[in-house]
C-alpha positions as CSV (number, residue, x, y, z in Angstrom):
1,X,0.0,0.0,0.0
2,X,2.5,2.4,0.9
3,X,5.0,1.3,-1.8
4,X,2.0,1.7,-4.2
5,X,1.4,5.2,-2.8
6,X,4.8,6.8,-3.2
7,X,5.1,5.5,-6.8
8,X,1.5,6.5,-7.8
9,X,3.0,10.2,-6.4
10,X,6.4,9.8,-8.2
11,X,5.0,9.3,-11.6
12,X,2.3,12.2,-10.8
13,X,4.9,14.5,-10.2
14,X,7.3,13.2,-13.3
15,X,4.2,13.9,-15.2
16,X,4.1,17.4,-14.5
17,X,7.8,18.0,-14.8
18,X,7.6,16.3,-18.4
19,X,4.2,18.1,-19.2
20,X,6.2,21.4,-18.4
21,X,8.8,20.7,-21.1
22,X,6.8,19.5,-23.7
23,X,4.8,22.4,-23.5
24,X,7.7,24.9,-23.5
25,X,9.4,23.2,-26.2
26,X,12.3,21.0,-24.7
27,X,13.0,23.0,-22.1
28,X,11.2,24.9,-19.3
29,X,12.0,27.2,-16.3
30,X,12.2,26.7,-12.5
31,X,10.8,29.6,-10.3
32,X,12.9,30.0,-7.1
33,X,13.9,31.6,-4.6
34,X,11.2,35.1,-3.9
35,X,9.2,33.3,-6.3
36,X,9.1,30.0,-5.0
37,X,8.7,31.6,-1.6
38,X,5.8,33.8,-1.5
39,X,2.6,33.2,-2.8
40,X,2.1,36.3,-4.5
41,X,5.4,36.1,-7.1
42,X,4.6,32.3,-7.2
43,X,1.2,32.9,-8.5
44,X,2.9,35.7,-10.8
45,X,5.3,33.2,-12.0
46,X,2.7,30.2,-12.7
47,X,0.6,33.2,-14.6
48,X,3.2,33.8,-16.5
49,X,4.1,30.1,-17.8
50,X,6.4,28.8,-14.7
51,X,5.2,25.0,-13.9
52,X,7.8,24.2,-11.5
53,X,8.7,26.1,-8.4
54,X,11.3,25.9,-5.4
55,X,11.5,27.8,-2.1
56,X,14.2,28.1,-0.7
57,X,16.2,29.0,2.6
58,X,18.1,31.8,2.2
59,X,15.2,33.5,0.7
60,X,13.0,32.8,3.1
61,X,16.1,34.6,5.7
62,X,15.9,37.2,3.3
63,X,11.7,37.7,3.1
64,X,11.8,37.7,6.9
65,X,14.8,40.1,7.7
66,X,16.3,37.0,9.6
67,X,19.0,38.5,11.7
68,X,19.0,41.5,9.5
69,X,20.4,40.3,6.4
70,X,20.0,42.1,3.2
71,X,21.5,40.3,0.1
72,X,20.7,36.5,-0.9
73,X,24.9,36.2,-0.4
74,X,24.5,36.9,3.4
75,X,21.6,34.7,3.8
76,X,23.7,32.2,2.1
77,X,25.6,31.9,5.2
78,X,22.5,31.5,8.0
79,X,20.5,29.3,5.7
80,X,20.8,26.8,7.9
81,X,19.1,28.4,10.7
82,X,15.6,28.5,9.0
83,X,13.6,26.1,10.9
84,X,11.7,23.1,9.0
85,X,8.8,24.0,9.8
86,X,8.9,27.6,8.7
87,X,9.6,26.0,4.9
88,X,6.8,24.0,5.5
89,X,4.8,26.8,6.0
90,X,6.2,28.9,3.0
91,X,5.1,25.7,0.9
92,X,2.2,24.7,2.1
93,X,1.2,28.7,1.5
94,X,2.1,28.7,-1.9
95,X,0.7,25.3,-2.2
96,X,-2.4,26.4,-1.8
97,X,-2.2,29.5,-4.0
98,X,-0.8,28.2,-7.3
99,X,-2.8,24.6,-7.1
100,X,-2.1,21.1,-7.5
101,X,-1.0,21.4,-10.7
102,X,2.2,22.8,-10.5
103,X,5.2,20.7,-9.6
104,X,6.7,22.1,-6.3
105,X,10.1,20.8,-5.0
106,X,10.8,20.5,-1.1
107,X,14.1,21.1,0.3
108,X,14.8,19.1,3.7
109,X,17.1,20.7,6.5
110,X,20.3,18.7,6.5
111,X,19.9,18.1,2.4
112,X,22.5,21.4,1.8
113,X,26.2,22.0,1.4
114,X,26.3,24.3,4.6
115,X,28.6,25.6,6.7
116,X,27.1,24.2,9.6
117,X,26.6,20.6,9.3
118,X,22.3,19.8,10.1
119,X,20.7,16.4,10.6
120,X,18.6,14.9,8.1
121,X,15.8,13.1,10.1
122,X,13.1,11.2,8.8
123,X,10.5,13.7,10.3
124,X,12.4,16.4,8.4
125,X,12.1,14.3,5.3
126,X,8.2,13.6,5.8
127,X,7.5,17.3,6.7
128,X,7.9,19.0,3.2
129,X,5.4,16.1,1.6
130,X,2.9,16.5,4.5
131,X,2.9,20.0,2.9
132,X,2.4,19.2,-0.7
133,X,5.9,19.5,-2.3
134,X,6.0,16.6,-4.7
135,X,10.1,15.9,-4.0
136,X,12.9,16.1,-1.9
137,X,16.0,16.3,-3.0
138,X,19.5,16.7,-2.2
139,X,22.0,19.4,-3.4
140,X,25.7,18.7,-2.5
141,X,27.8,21.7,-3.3
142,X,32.3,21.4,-3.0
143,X,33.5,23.6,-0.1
């Protein structure tokens, strides 16, 4: 049942990602960062064409003034600091602005190249899906 579940949502989600290129040609575009973070520039972006959104940390640092920062560089460097469950609330926002039908990607805490190591937990891994992003995924950047 549950095995079932995850791959019936797998190929859902595949399904919009390939929808999204064939309908712009080959290739498409990912909204992130402001976009992907607050519903009104995510609805802006789906509007205008975007299919496939991302939030993501430092931007949310950024929306929020977290600890004063003022450039996407600075928020680089505390992205790690954004709790879980204040990206599950970005996403489950903007979830419920732009609709099912766009493909919406979850970042977990502890998934980054940071420079503060974080722990990837199994809650931390469920929490973006209990929210409607339709992946997780993992983004290893070289110090």
């Amino acid at each position: 049942m549950i095995i079932g579940d995850m791959q019936r949502k797998c190929e859902a989600g595949m399904r919009k990602v390939k929808e999204a290129i064939s309908a712009h040609g080959g290739t498409t575009l990912l909204a992130t960062g402001i976009t992907g973070d607050d519903a009104r520039f995510a609805l802006a972006a789906v509007q205008a064409g975007a299919r496939m959104l991302e939030p993501n940390h430092p931007a949310v640092a950024l929306a929020r003034g977290y600890k004063g920062v003022t450039s996407m560089h600075a928020a680089e460097d505390i992205r790690h600091e954004i709790a879980m469950e204040e990206m599950v609330k970005v996403t489950a926002g903007v979830r419920a602005v732009v609709g099912l039908d766009i493909f919406y990607y979850g970042g977990c805490s502890g998934f980054f190249y940071r420079k503060s190591c974080q722990p990837c937990s199994p809650r931390n891994m469920l929490m973006p899906c209990r929210a409607l992003a339709q992946t997780a995924f993992i983004l290893i950047n070289p110090p």
